[in-house]
N, C-alpha and C positions, 0 to 999 in steps of 0.2 A: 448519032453515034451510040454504040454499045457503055453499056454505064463501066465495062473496066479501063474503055476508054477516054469516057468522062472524068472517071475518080484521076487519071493522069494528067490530063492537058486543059479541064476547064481553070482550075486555079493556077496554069504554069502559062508562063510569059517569058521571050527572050527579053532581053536587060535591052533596051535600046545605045545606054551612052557605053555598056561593056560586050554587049553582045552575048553577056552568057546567057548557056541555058537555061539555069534557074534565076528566078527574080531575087534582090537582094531585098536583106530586112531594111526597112526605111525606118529607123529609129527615131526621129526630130516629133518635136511635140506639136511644130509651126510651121507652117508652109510662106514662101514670098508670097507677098503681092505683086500684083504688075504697075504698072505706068498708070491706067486708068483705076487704081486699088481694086479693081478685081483680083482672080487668083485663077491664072493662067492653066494648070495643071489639075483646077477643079479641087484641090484639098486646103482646108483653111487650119483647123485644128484637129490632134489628133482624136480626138476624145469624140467630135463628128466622124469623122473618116479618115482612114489610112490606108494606102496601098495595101500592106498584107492582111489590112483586116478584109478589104475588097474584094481582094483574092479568092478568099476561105470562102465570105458569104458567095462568091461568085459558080464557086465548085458544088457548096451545097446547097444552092437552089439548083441548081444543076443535076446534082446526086437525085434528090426528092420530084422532081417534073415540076416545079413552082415558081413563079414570077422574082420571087425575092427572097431573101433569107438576113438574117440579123442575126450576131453572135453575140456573148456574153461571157463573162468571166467564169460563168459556170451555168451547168443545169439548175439549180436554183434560182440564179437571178435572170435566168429566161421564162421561166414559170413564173416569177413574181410578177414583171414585167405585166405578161397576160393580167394578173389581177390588178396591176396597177392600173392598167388601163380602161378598167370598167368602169360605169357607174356607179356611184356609190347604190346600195339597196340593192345591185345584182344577185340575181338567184344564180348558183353554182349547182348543178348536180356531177358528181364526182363517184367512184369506183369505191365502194366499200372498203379495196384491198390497195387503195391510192400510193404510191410511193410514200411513207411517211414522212418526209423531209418536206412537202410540197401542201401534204395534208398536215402538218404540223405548222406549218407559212399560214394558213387559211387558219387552223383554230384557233392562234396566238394573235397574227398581225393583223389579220383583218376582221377579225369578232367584233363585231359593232357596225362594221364597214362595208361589208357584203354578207349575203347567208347562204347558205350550200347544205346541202344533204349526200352523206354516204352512202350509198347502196346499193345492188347488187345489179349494174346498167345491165346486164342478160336479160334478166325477165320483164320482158316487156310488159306487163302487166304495170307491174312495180315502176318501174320506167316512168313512164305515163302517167302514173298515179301521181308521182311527184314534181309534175310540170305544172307553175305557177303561172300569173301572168307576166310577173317582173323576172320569168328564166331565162336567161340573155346567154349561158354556155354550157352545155353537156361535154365532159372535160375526162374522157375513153387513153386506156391504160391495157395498149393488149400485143404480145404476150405480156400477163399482170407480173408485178414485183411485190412477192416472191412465190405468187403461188399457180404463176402461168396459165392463168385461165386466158380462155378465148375470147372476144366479143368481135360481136358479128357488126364490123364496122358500119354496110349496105343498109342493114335492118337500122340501125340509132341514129345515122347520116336522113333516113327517109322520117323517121318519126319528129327529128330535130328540125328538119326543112318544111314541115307540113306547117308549125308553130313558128317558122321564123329563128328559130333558136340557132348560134355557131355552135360545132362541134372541134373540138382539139382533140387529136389523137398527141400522145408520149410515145413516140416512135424508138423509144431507144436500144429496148431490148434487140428489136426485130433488127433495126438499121435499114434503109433503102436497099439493100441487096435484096436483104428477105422479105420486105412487103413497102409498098408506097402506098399510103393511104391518103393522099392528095388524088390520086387516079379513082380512087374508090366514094369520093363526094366531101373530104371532111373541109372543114377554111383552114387549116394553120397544124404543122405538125410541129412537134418541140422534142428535142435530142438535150439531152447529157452529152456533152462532146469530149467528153473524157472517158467516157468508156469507149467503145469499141471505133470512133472515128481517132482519137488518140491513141487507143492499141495497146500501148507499154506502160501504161500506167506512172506515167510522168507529168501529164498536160491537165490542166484545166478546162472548161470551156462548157454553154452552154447554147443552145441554139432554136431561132423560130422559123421555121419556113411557111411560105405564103404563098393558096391559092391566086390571091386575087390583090391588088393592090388598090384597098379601098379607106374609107375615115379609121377603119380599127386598127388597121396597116401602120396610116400613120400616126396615131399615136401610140401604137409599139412603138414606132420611130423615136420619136420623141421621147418617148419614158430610157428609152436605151441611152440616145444623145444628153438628154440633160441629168440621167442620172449617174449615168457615166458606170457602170458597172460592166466594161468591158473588157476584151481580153489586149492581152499585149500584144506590139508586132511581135516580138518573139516568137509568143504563143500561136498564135496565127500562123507565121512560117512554120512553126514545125507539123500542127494539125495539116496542113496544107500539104507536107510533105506524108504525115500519115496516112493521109487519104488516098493519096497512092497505090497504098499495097489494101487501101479497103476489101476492094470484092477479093480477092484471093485469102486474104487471112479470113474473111468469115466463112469462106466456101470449107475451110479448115475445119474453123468452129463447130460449122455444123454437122460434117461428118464425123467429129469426135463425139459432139454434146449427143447424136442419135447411136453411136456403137455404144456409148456409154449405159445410158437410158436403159438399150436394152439389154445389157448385163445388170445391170442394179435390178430391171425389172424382176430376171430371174434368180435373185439372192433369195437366202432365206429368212434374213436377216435386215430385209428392207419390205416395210407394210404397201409403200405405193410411190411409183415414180411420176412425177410431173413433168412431162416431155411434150409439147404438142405433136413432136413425130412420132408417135406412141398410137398404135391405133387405139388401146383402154385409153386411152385423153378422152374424157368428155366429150370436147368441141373439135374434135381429131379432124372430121367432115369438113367444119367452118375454117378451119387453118388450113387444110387443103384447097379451097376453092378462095381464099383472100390472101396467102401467102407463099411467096415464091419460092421459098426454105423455111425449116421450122426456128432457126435460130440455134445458138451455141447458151445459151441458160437453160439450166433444171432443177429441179427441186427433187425432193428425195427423202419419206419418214421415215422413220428407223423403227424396229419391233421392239420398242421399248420407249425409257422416259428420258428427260432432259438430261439426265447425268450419262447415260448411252452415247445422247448424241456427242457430248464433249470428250466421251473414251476416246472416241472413234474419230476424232477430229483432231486430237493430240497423239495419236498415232499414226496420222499420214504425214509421208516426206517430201510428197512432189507437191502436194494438193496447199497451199500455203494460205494458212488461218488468216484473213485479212476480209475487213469492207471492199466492197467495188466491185467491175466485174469490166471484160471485155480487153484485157490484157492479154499477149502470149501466154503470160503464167497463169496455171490453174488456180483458182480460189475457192475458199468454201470456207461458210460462215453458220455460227447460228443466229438466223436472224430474229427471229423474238427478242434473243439479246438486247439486239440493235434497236429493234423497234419501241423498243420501253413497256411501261404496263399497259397500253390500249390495244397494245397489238392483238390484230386479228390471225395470225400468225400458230400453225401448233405449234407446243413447243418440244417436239420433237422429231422438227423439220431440218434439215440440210438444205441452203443452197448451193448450187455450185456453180461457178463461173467457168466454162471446161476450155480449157487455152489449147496451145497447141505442141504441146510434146507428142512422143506418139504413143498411141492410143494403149500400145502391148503395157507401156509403161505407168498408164495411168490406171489400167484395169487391175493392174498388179498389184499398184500400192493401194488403191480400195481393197482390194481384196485381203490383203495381211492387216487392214486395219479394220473390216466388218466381219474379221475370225472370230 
C-alpha cells in the first residue's frame, strides 16, 4: 500500500461488538482473565498494552518500513528510554547541534552513567576520530534542530556498521513522508509525536520505531513497560486519528516551508535562509538524494542583532510566537532563547515552523514585519 493509504487504515479497525468504523477508546486499566487465568483477548494491564496504544504503534511501524514501534508520553521519554537501555559506561556520539532537551537528559541525568561527545557527525574525519571501543550508538539528527543541517545518513550508517556501533536517526523534523531512514540502514528511528504526527498542537507523545526486533528491542520494551511513561488511550486515539491527514498536511508544509524560503532568501533584510530545498543549502545534493521532500521547518538570520530579531517577531500576526513546531499554525521562535547559555544557536536566528495558511498570507505578514 501507498503510505497515504497506510497513514488511514493501518491503525483503523471496524469495532467488532458495534460495527463501527472507527475503533472505540478502551479506557479500563485491567483486562478479564479467562477460566484457565489466562487473558483471552491478549491485554492484561494497561500500562503493558492497550488497544489504542496498539493501534498507533501499529500505524507507525507501518508509516516508518519497521518491525515494531513503541510510544511514549512524549519525545522525551522515548529518547530517554534509548539511554536507559544501554550499558552503563556507553559511549554516545551525538550531533553538536542535538535537540537540547535530549542533550540536556545526557549532561544532567546520566553524567556519570554513560559518556558521549558532541560533534560535528558530518566530517568524517572527526566522526571516526571519536569512536571508542566502548561506542555502542551514533545518535544522527537530520534535518538538525534548529539549524537544518544535512547528514548523510549512507555515509555514518557504513562507518557505524564497520565498528558494530547502532545508529538512531531523530526522524522528526523530516516525518516518514519526507525521508524513512530505516530503508537507508539506521536500527531505530525516534519521533516527537507531537509535532507534526499530532498536527494541532494539542497531543503529546513520543515514539521508537524498530528495524529489527532484537535484545536492544526488548529492553526498549521493558524500559517502556515497567517505566510506564506512556501515552494515554485517549491520546493514542487521537494521534491515530491524526495520522490520517499525515501525508497531505505535510505535502502542504512543504510547499509552503519552500515558497517561503525562497522569498526570505530574497529579502534584504535576511543574511541567510536555512531550507534544505534551497539549492545555497550546503548539503542541498545530500537531501535530494536521501529525502523524499525537504520538509516544512526553516531557519532564517536576520541582518542584524538579537534585539532585530524580537522587533520582527513582535510584529507578525499570523506567525505565532510559541515553542514547538509541526501544527497547522505557523510558529516562530527565537531559539537561543530557548536553548539557554550553551547554545550553539546564532542569536540572531529565527526559527519557523511554516503551517498551513496560505502562502500569499504568510509572505505578507513577514513582509510588513522585516520593513
Amino acid at each position: 500500500m501507498k503510505i497515504e493509504t497506510i497513514a488511514i487504515h493501518a491503525g483503523n479497525h471496524v469495532d467488532e461488538a458495534t460495527r463501527a468504523v472507527i475503533q472505540p477508546i478502551i479506557m479500563s486499566t485491567t483486562f478479564e482473565r479467562g477460566e484457565d487465568g489466562g487473558f483471552p483477548a491478549g491485554y492484561i494491564y494497561s500500562r503493558s498494552a492497550n488497544p489504542n496504544r496498539h493501534a498507533l504503534e501499529r500505524v507507525l511501524a507501518k508509516l516508518e518500513g519497521g518491525v515494531e514501534a513503541a510510544s511514549f508520553s512524549s519525545g522525551n521519554a522515548a529518547g530517554m528510554s534509548v539511554f536507559q537501555s544501554l550499558e552503563p559506561g556507553t559511549h554516545i556520539i551525538a550531533p553538536d547541534d542535538m535537540y537540547h532537551g535530549l542533550r540536556n537528559q545526557l549532561k544532567t541525568l546520566f553524567a556519570g552513567i554513560l559518556t558521549f561527545d558532541f560533534i560535528d557527525v558530518n566530517n568524517t574525519e572527526v566522526l571516526q576520530q571519536h569512536i571508542k571501543p566502548e561506542t555502542g550508538l551514533i545518535w544522527i539528527e537530520t534535518p538538525s534542530n534548529p539549524l537544518l543541517k544535512i547528514t548523510d545518513i549512507k555515509k555514518v550508517v557504513a562507518i557505524a556498521k564497520a565498528k558494530g556501533i547502532k545508529v538512531l536517526c531523530d526522524n522528526t523534523f523530516a516525518t516518514p513522508i519526507c525521508q524513512r531512514p530505516l530503508e537507508l540502514g539506521v536500527d531505530m528511528v525516534m519521533h516527537s509525536a507531537t509535532k507534526y504526527f499530532g498536527g494541532h498542537s494539542d497531543l503529546m507523545g513520543g515514539v521508537l520505531i524498530t528495524a529489527k526486533k532484537n535484545d536492544w528491542w526488548t529492553k526498549i520494551r521493558q524500559v517502556q513497560e515497567m517505566g510506564g511513561a506512556i501515552p494515554s488511550p485517549l491520546d493514542c486515539y487521537y494521534l491515530v486519528r491524526s495520522i490520517k491527514t499525515l501525508p497531505y498536511r505535510v505535502k502542504g508544509h512543504v510547499q509552503n516551508a519552500q515558497l517561503l524560503a525562497e522569498y526570505l532568501e530574497q529579502h534584504p533584510n535576511v543574511e541567510q535562509v536555512m531550507y534544505p530545498g534551497l539549492p545555497s543549502h550546503p548539503q542541498h545534493d545530500i537531501a535530494k538524494d536521501q529525502m523524499l521532500a525537504f520538509g516544512g521547518m526553516l531557519s532564517f538570520i536576520v541582518k542584524g542583532d538579537e534585539n532585530d530579531t524580537h522587533n520582527i517577531i513582535n510584529k507578525l500576526k499570523l506567525f505565532i510566537k510559541a515553542t514547538s513546531l509541526g501544527g497547522v499554525e505557523s510558529l516562530i521562535e527565537h531559539r537561543a532563547t530557548v536553548e539557554g547559555p550553551d547554545t550553539k544557536t546564532p542569536r540572531n536566528l529565527l526559527r519557523v515552523s511554516v503551517g498551513l495558511e496560505h502562502i500569499d498570507d504568510l509572505i505578507a505578514d513577514m513582509e510588513q514585519a522585516l520593513a
